[in-house]
Every structure is written in C-alpha cells, then in structure tokens.
C-alpha positions as YAML, in Angstrom:
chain: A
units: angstrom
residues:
- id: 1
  name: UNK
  ca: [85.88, 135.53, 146.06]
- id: 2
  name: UNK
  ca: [82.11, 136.26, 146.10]
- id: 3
  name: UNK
  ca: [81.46, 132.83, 146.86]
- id: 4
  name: UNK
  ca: [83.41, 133.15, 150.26]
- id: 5
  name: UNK
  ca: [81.70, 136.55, 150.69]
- id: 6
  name: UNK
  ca: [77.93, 135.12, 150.31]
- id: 7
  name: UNK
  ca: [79.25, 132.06, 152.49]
- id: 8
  name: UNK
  ca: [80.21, 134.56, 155.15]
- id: 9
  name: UNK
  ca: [76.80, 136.76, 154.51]
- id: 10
  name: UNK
  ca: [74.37, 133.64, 154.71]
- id: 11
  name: UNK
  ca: [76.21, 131.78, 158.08]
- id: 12
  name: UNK
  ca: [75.77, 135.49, 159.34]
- id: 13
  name: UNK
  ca: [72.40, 135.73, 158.76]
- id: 14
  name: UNK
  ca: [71.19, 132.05, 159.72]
- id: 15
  name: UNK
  ca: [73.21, 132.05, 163.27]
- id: 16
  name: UNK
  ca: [72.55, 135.68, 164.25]
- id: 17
  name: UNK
  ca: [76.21, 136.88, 164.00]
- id: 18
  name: UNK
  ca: [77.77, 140.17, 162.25]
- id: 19
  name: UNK
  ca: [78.77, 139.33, 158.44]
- id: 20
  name: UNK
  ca: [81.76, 141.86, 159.25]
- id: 21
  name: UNK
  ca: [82.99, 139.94, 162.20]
- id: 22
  name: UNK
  ca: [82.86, 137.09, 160.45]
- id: 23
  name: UNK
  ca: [84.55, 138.09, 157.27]
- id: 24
  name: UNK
  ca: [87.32, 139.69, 159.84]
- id: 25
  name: UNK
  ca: [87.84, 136.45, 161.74]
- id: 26
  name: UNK
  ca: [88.13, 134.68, 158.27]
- id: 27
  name: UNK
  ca: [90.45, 137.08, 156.57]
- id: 28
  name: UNK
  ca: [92.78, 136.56, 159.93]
- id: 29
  name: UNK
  ca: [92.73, 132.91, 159.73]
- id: 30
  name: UNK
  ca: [92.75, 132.71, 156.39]
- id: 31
  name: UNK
  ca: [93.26, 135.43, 154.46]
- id: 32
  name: UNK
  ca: [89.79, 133.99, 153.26]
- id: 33
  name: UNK
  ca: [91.44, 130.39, 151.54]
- id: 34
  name: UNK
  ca: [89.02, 127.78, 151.48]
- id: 35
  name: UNK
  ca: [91.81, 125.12, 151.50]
- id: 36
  name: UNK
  ca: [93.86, 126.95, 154.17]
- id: 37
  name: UNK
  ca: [95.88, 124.35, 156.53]
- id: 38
  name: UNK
  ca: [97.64, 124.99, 159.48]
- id: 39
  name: UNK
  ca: [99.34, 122.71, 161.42]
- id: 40
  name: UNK
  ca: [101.80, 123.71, 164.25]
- id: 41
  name: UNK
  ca: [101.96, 127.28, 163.46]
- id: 42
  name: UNK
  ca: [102.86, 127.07, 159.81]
- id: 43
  name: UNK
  ca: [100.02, 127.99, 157.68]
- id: 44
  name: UNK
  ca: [100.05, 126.13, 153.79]
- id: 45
  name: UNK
  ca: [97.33, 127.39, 151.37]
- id: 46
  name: UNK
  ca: [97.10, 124.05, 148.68]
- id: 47
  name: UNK
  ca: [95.59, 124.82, 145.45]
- id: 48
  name: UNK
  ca: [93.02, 121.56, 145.90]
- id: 49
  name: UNK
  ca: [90.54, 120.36, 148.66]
- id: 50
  name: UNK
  ca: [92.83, 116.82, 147.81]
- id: 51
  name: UNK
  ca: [95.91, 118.29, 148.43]
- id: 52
  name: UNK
  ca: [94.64, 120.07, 151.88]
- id: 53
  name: UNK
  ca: [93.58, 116.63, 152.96]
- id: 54
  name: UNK
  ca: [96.56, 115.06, 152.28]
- id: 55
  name: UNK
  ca: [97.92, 117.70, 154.65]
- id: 56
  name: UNK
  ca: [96.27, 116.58, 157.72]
- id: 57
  name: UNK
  ca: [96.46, 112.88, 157.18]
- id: 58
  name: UNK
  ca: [97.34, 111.55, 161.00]
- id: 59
  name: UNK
  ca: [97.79, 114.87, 162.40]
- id: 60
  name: UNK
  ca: [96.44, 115.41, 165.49]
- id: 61
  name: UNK
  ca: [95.72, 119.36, 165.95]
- id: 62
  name: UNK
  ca: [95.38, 121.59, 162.96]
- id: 63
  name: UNK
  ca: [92.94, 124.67, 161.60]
- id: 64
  name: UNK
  ca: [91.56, 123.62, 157.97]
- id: 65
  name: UNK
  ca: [89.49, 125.84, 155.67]
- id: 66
  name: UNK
  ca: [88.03, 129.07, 155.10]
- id: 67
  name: UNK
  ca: [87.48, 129.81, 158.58]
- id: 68
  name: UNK
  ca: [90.18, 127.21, 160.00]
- id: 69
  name: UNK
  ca: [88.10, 125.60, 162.37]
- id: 70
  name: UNK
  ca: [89.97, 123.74, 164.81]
- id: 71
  name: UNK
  ca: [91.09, 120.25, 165.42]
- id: 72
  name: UNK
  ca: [89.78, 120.85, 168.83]
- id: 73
  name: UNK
  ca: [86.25, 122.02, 167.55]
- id: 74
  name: UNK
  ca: [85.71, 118.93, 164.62]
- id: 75
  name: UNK
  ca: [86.12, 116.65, 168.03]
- id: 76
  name: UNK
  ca: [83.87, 118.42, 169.99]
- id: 77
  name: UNK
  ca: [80.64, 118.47, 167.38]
- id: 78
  name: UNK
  ca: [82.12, 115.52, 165.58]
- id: 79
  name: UNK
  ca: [82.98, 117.73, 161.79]
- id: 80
  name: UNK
  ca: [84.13, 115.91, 158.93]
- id: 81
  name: UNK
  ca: [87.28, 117.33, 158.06]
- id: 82
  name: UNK
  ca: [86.32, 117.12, 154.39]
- id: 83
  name: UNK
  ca: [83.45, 119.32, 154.27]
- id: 84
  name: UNK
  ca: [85.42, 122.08, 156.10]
- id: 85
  name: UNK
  ca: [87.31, 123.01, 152.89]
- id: 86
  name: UNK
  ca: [83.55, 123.82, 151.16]
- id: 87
  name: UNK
  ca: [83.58, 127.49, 151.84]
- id: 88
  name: UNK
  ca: [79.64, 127.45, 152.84]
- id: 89
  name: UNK
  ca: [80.26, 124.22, 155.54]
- id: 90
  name: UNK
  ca: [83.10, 126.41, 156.78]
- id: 91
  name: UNK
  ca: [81.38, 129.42, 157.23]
- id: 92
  name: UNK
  ca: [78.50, 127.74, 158.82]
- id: 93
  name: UNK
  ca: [80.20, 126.30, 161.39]
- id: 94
  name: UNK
  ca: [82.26, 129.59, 161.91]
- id: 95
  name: UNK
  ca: [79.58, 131.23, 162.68]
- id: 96
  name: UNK
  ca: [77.89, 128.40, 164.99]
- id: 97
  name: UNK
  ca: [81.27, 128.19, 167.12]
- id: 98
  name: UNK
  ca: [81.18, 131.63, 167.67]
- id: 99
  name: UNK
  ca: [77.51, 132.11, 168.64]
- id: 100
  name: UNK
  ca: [78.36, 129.59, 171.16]
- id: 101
  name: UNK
  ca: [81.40, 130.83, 172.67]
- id: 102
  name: UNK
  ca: [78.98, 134.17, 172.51]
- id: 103
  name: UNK
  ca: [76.40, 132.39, 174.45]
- id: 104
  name: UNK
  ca: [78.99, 131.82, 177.06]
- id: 105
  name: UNK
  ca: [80.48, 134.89, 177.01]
- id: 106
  name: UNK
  ca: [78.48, 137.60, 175.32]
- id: 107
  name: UNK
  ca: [79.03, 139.94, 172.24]
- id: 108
  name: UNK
  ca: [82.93, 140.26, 173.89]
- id: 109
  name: UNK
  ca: [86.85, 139.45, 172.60]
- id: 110
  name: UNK
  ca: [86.51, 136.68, 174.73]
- id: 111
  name: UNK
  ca: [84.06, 134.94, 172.53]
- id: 112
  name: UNK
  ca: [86.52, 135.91, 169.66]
- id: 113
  name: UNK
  ca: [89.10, 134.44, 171.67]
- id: 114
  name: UNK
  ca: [86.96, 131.47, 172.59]
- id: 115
  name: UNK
  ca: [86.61, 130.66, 168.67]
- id: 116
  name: UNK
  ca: [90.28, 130.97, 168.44]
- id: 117
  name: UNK
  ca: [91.64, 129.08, 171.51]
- id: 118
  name: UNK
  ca: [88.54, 127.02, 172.95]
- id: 119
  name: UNK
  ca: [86.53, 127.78, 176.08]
- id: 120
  name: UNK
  ca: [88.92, 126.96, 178.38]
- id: 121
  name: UNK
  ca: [91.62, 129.19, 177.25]
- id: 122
  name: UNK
  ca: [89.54, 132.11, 176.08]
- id: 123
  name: UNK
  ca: [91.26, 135.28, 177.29]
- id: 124
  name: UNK
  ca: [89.69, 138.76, 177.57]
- id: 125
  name: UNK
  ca: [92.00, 140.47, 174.64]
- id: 126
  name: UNK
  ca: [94.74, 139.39, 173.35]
- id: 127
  name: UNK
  ca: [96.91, 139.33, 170.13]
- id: 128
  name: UNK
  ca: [94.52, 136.96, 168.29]
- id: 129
  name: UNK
  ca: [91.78, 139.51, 169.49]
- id: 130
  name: UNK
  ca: [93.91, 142.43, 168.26]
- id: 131
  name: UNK
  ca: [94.39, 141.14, 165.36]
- id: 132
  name: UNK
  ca: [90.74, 141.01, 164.50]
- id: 133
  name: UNK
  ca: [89.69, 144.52, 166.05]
- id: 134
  name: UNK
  ca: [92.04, 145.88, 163.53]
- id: 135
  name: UNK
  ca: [90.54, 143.98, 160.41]
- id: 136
  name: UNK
  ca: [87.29, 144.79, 161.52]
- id: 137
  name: UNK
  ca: [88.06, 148.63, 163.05]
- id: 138
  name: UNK
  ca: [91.29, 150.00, 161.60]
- id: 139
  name: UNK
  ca: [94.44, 149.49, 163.66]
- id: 140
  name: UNK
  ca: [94.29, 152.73, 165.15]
- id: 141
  name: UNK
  ca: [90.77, 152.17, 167.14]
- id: 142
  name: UNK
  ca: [92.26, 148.81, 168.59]
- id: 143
  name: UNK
  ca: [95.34, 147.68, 171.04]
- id: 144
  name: UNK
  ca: [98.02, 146.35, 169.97]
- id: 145
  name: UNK
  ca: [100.45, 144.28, 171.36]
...
C-alpha cells in the first residue's frame, strides 16, 4: 500500500495535481489495485501483472491498473498496456490525463469527468463525479445521484 501512496504523491507533485484527488480518483477506479481490469463494466482484480494481461488479450476497450487508464487514452498517447499495471507508470499517467483534461477545462468535475469518459463526453457532474467528491469530501458535502 505505501508504494501506491508514494506513486500517487510523486505523479502529484511532478504534474502539478492534488495527491488527494488523485488518491480519490484511484481508490474509485480501483479501490487502489495495481492489476485492476475492467472490461465492459465488470471489474476483475488478478493477483499478477500476467494474469491482468491475459485479461485484455484482443479486447478492444478496457480500464487496466492502478488508476485504470482507458483503452481510449493508451490510443491516444500510444501507452503500453504493460507498464500500466506498475503502480508508478499508472499514476504518472493519471495524473498527466488529468492535467490535460484540466487544461481544457480547469480545476472543475468536468476535468474529473474528462479523465473518466474522454473529452468529448466530459459532463459537468455526474455519478462518476459524485462518486469522487465523496471519497475526496465526505458524502454529505457532495450530490448524489
């Protein structure tokens, strides 16, 4: 566990983000799993980087790794899949997906959204957004849906 919490400290500090936004974007997408897989909605947690591989084999969209970085986003800055299940790749590239979709759209949900969904189908606050308000605030400071 501390090696996924200096992961999420150090991609904090090297691409200007919050360590605690961070950490609450990775515990929803994760529960903070460095081999977390999800493909189609159902979420698989492997006990090996092997085993997560062998997941995604031929699959076209999934979310792999600590911060389950899209299919979407490894196409876009051309990721190796592989290096997304080290915990300090992961949280590197967390953090540089969602300083870009901040650059687009400020310090806002719709950045969190953005890292979520993509640029194109960033929304202003919704349930993935909720979910992270109330990781990083406390349910009761954040809507719900």
């Amino acid at each position: 566990m501390e090696k996924v919490l200096l992961a999420l400290w150090l991609a904090g500090l090297e691409y200007g983000v919050s360590y605690e936004l961070l950490y609450s974007i990775a515990k929803t997408e994760s529960g903070l799993h460095p081999y977390a897989v999800n493909i189609g909605g159902r979420s698989c947690y492997p006990e090996t980087k092997e085993q997560a591989l062998s997941l995604i084999r031929g699959k076209e969209n999934y979310d792999i790794g600590l911060m389950q970085i899209n299919s979407y986003w490894i196409r876009k800055f051309s990721l190796k899949p592989e290096w997304l299940f080290d915990p300090f790749y992961s949280a590197r590239w967390g953090a540089y997906i969602l300083k870009y979709c901040q650059s687009k759209f400020g310090n806002t949900w719709r950045a969190v959204d953005c890292y979520h969904r993509g640029e194109k189908k960033a929304s202003f606050y919704g349930k993935y957004s909720a979910k992270v308000c109330s990781i990083l605030y406390g349910k009761e400071n954040c809507w719900t849906f």
